[in-house]
C-alpha positions, 0 to 999 in steps of 0.5 A, a space after each residue: 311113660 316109664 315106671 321107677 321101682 321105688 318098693 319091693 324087690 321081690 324079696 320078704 324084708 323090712 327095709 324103708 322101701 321093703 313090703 311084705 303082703 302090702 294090702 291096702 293103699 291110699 293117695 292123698 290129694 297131694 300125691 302122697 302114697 301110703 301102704 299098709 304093709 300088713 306083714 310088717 306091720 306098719 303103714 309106709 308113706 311114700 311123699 310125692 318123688 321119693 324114692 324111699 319110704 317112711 314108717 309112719 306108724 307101726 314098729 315093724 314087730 307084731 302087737 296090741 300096744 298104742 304104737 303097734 300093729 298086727 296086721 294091718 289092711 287098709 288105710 285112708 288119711 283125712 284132709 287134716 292129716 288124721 291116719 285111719 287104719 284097720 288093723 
C-alpha cells in the first residue's frame, strides 16, 4: 500500500492544502477528513479522494468574531453535519 501526499510540504503557509501545527483530526463515517489547523486558524476538510482542502470555518486570520478562530485544537462533526470545535 502507498500513501499520497495530499497536505503539507514541510513549509509554514496557508494554501487550500497548507497546514501550520495541525492538532486534532477527525474522520467521519463517510471518510471525510477534517483537521484543526490550529496556526491557521481554521478547520480544513478533506472529502474522500480529494487532493485538496477546503475551509470550512475560520478565516485564516486570528480572532473572536462569530467567523474566526484563535487556535483551534480538536474538532468532531456530528451524524447531521453539526462541526464542534474547541478553540
Amino acid at each position: 500500500m502507498s500513501g499520497i501526499i495530499v497536505a503539507g510540504n514541510n513549509t509554514n503557509e496557508s494554501g487550500a492544502s497548507q497546514l501550520i501545527r495541525p492538532r486534532g483530526i477527525f474522520v467521519d463515517d463517510a471518510e471525510t477528513l477534517y483537521v484543526a489547523d490550529c496556526k491557521n486558524h481554521r478547520i480544513q476538510r478533506w472529502s474522500n479522494g480529494a487532493s485538496s482542502g477546503v475551509t470550512v470555518a475560520g478565516t485564516e486570520v486570528i480572532g473572536n468574531s462569530l467567523t474566526q478562530l484563535e487556535s483551534p485544537t480538536a474538532v468532531i462533526v456530528d451524524s447531521n453535519g453539526y462541526i464542534y470545535i474547541a478553540d
